[in-house]
C-alpha positions in Angstrom: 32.9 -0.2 22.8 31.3 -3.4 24.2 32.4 -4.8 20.8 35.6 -4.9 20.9 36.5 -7.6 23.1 34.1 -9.9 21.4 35.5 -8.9 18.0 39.1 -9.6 19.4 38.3 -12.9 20.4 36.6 -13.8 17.2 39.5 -13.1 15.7 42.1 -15.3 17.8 39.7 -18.1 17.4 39.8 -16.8 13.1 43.6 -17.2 13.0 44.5 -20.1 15.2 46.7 -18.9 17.6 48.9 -20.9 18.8 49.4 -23.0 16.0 51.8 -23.9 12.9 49.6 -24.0 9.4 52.3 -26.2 8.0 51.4 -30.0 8.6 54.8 -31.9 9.1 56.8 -28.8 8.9 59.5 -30.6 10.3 59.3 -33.3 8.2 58.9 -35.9 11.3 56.2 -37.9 10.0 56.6 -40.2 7.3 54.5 -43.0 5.3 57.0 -45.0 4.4 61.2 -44.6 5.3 62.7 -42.7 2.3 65.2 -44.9 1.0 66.2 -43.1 -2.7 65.9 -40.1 -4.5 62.6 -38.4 -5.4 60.4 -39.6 -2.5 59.7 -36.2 -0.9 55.5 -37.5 -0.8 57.0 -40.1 1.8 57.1 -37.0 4.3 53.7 -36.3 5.7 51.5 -33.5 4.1 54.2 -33.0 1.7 54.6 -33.7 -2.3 57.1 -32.2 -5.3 56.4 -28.4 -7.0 58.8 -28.9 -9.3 61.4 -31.9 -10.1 62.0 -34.3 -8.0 63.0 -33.2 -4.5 64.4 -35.3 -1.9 63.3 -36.7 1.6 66.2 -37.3 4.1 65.4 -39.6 7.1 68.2 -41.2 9.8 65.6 -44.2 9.2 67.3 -45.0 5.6 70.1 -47.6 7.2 71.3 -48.0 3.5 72.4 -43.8 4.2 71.7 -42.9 0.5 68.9 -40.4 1.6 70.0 -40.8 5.7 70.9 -37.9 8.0 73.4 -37.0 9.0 75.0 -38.7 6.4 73.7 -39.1 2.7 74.6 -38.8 -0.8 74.7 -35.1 -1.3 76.6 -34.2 1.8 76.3 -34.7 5.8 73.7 -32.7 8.1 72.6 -33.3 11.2 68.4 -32.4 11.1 68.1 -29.1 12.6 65.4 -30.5 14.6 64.5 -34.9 15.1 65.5 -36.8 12.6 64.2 -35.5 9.1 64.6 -32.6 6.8 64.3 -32.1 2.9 66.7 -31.0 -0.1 66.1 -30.0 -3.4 68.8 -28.4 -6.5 68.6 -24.4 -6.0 70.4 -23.5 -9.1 72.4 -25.8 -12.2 74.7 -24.4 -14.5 72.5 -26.5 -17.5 69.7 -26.4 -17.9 68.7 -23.0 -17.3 66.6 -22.3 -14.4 66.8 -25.6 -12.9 64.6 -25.7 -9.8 63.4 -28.9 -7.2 60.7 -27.2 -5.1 58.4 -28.6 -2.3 54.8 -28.0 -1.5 52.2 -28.2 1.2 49.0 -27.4 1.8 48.2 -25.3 4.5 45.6 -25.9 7.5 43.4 -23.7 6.9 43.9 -20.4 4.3 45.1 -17.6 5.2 43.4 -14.8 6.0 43.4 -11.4 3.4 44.6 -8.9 5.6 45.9 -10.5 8.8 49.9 -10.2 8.9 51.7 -14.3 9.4 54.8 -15.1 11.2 57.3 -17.1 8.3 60.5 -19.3 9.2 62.5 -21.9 8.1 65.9 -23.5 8.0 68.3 -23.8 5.7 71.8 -25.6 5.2 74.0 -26.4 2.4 75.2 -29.4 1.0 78.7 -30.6 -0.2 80.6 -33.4 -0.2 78.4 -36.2 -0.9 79.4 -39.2 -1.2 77.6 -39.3 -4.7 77.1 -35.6 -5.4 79.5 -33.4 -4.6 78.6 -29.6 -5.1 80.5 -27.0 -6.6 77.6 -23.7 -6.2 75.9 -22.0 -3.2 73.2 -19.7 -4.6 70.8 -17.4 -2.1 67.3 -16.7 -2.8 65.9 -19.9 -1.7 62.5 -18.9 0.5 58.2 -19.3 0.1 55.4 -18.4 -1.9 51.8 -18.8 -1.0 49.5 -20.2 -4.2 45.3 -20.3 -4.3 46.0 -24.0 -6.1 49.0 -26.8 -5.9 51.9 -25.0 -7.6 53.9 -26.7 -10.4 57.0 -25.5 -11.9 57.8 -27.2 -15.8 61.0 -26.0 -15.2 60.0 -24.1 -19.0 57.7 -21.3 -18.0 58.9 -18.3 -16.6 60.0 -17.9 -13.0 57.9 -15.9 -11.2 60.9 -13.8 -9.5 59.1 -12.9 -6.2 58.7 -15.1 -2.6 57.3 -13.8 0.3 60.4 -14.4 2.2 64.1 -15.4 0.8 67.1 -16.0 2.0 69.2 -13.0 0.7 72.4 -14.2 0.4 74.3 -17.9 -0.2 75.0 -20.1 2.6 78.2 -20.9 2.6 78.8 -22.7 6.1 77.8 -26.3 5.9 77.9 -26.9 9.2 75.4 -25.2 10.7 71.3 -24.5 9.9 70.7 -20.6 9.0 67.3 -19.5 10.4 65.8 -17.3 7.8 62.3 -15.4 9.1 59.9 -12.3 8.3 56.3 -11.4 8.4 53.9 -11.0 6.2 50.2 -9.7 5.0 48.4 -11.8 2.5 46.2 -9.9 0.1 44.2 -13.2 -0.8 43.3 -16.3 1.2 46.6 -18.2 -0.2 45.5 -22.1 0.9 48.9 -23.9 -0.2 52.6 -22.9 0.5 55.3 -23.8 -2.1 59.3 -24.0 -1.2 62.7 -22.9 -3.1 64.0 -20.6 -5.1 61.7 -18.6 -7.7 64.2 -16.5 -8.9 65.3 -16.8 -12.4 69.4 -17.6 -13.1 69.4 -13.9 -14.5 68.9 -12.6 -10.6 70.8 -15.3 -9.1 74.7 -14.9 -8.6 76.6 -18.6 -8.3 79.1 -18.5 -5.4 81.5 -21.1 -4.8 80.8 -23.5 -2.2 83.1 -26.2 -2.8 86.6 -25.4 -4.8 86.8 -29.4 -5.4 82.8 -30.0 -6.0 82.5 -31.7 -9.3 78.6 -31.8 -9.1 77.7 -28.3 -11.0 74.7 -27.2 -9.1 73.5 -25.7 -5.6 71.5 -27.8 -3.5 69.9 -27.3 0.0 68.4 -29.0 2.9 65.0 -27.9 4.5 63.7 -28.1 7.7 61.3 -26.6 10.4 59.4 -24.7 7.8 56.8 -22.7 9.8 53.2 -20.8 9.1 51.8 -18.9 12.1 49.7 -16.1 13.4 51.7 -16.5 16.9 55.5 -15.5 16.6 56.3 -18.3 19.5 55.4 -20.5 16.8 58.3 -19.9 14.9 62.0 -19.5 14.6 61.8 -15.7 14.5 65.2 -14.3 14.4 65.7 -11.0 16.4 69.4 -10.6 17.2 71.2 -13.6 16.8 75.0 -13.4 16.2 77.2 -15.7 14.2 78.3 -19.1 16.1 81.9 -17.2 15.6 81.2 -14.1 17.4 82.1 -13.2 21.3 79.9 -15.0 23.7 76.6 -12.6 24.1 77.5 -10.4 21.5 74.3 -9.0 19.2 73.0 -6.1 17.6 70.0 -4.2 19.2 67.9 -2.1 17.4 65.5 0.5 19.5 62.5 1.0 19.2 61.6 -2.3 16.7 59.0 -1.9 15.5 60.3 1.4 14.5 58.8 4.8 13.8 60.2 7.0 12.4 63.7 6.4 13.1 65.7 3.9 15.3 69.1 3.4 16.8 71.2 0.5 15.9 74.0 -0.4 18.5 76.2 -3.1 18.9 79.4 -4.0 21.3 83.0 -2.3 21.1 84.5 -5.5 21.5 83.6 -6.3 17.8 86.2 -4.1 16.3 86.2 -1.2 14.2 85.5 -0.1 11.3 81.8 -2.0 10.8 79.8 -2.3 7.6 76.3 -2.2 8.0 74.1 -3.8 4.8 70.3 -3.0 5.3 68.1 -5.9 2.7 64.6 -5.8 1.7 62.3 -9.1 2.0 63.3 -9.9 -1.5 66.9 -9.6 -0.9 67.4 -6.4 -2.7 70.0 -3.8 -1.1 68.6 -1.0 0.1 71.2 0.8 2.4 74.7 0.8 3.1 76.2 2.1 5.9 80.2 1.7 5.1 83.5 2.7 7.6 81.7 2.7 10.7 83.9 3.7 13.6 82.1 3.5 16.9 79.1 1.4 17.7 76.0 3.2 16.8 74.5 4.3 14.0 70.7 6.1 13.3 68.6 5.2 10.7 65.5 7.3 9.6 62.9 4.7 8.9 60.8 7.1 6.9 62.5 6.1 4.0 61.7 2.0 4.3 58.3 0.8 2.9 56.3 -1.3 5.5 57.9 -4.9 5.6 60.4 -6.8 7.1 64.1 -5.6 6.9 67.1 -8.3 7.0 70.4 -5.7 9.0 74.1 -7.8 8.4 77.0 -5.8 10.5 80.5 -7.2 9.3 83.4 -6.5 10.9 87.5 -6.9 9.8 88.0 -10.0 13.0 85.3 -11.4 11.1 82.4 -10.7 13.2 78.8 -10.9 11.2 75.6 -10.4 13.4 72.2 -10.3 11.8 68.8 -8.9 12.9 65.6 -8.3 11.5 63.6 -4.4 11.2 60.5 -3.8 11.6 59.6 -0.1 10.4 56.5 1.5 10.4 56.9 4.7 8.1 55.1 7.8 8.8 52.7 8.3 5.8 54.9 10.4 2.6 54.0 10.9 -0.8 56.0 8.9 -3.2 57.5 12.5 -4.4 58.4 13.6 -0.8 60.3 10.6 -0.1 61.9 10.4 -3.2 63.4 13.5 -2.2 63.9 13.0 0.8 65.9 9.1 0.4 68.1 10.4 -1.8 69.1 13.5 0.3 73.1 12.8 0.7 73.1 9.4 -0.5 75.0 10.0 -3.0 76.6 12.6 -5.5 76.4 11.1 -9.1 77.8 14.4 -10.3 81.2 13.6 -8.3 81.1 10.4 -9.4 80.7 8.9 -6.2 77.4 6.7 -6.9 78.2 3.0 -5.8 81.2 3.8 -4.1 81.6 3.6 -1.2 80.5 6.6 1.6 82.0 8.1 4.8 80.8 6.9 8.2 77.2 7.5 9.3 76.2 7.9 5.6 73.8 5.9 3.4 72.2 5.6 0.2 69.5 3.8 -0.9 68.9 1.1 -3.6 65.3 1.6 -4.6 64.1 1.5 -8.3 64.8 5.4 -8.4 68.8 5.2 -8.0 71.1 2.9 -9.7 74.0 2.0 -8.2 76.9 0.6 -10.4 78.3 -2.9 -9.8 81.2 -3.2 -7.6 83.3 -6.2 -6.3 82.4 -8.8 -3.7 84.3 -8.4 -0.5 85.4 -11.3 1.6 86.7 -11.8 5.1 87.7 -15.3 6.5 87.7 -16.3 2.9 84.0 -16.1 2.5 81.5 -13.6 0.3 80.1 -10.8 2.2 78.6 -8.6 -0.2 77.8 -7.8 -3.7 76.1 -4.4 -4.6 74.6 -4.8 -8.2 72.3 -2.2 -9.9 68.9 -2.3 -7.7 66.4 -3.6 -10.2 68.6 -6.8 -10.7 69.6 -7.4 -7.4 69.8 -11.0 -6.7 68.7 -12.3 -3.0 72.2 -11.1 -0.9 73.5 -11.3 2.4 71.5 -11.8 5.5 70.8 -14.9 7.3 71.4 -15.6 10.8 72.6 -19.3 11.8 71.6 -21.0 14.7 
């Protein structure tokens, strides 16, 4: 028993508590002041993964690649003065993707879960570019070597964290955050979106963009062992929402099951949208009159778990799950997930279900397409068959 502290400590000193494993990870640093396109290796630490992502600095007086303003929109940097962009999606050429990469501190270590964050923003209405798309997906992927994207090979169509739905607010920076376990000692993080175009669903950004792609800025990208570290978002509610409004979630980390509450002063009815890490739907909680509802956690995998609550006075409020599932045999939880989720033989798969009841998404139930709803003339949500499932709603903006 003497061991244990001495073990404990070894492994603080191990992970380096305390600390960000990005270098530069809010792109503060520089070699030289960016000053044109392509000249993301003038940031500190970091160099292109793919085409030819950008650098954005309020140091460029010219303002072609200045912040706020520049020539693929205007953005304030979520943090100082710098920040980084790249295309998320084209129309041509297929799987058109500008990704960043960095190598870490130190590797990670196999085994030992890391807190993830970053921001992410938009951009229209440059004075040059002007884009039409929004896409979601964008998020991280840890490599052993440098990654580098041809822009020919295959996507890989995973990330460790990804934004799960399109940003469509320019105006403010969406925090997007998770954990995870590495099974290998990943040394170098790459950013963007690694889903392929067949996964990703275009929404319109800008009716009057002329520019035919999706593009985002970067910032605060962060790597820890310490959550204080990083921009982890626990219940943060949209900048349009009542003052102090939020959605609580108790217990989180949850076992078992958890209750999910949230203010009367929202309005009724709420829709509750539960996503997986890589942005696949995997409840849906529809025509919720009052403001609670109870989730059995039993039927989530271990993982981080994105909740969006919508209301009609256009209310969204995002928070992130933390289950912790009692152990189940894949056939015990089969059956038991799909307990009163749904009734194919009434024809009521992918429609929607009466208050307090669910369904999952998982790879065992398809769920037919059905349209995108919108309130305050945005996209809210998009249920697609589960094993296609693009990255879909759930950010929260700061």
């Amino acid at each position: 028993m003497r061991l244990l502290p001495a073990l404990f400590l070894l492994l603080l000193a191990r992970t380096g508590s305390g600390q960000n494993l990005v270098v530069n990870g809010d792109f503060e640093q520089f070699n030289t002041c960016p000053n044109f396109w392509n000249q993301l290796h003038q940031a500190t630490g970091w160099s292109s993964a793919g085409l030819s992502p950008d650098y954005f600095n309020s140091c460029d007086t010219t303002a072609f690649v200045g912040a706020p303003e520049n020539v693929v929109g205007y953005q304030h940097a979520a943090s100082g003065f710098g920040y980084a962009g790249g295309y998320t999606w084209c129309e041509f050429p297929p799987n058109r993707r500008e990704l960043l990469r960095t190598e870490l501190t130190t590797p990670l270590l196999p085994g030992v879960p890391v807190y993830l964050s970053m921001k992410v923003a938009a951009a229209t209405d440059g004075f040059l570019e002007n884009m039409h798309w929004t896409v979601a997906g964008v998020g991280m992927r840890f490599t052993m070597a440098p990654l580098w994207y041809d822009q020919m090979s295959p996507l890989p169509d995973q990330a460790v964290l990804s934004m799960p739905t399109a940003p469509t607010d320019t105006s403010i920076w969406y925090v997007v955050s998770g954990t995870y376990t590495p099974d290998s000692a990943y040394a170098h993080l790459a950013v963007g979106n690694f889903f392929s175009d067949s996964l990703v669903t275009p929404v319109v950004l800008n009716p009057a963009g002329t520019h035919p792609c999706a593009y985002v800025y970067i910032d605060d990208v962060c790597v820890s062992y310490d959550p204080d570290d990083c921009d982890m978002v626990s219940s943060l509610a949209d900048l349009s929402s009542d003052s102090g409004a939020g959605l609580s979630i108790i217990p989180n980390p949850a076992w078992g099951s958890c209750s999910i509450t949230w203010p009367s002063s929202l309005g009724y009815p709420a829709h509750l949208v539960i996503h997986d890490a890589t942005g696949r739907c995997i409840s849906v909680f529809e025509q919720l009159d009052r403001g609670e509802v109870l989730i059995d956690t039993d039927c989530f995998l271990p993982g981080p778990y994105h909740l969006l609550l919508e209301t009609p006075a256009g209310h969204r409020l995002s928070v992130m799950l933390f289950p912790t599932p009692k152990p189940s045999s894949h056939e015990s939880l089969v059956t038991r997930c799909n307990l009163g989720f749904a009734n194919p033989a009434a024809g009521t798969v992918g429609h929607p279900l009466p208050m307090e009841h669910w369904r999952c998404g998982r790879v065992w139930q398809r769920l037919q397409t059905r349209p995108s709803k919108r309130m305050n003339g945005g996209t809210i949500f998009t249920q697609t068959d589960s094993t296609h499932t693009p990255p879909g709603p759930t950010q929260a903006p700061t």
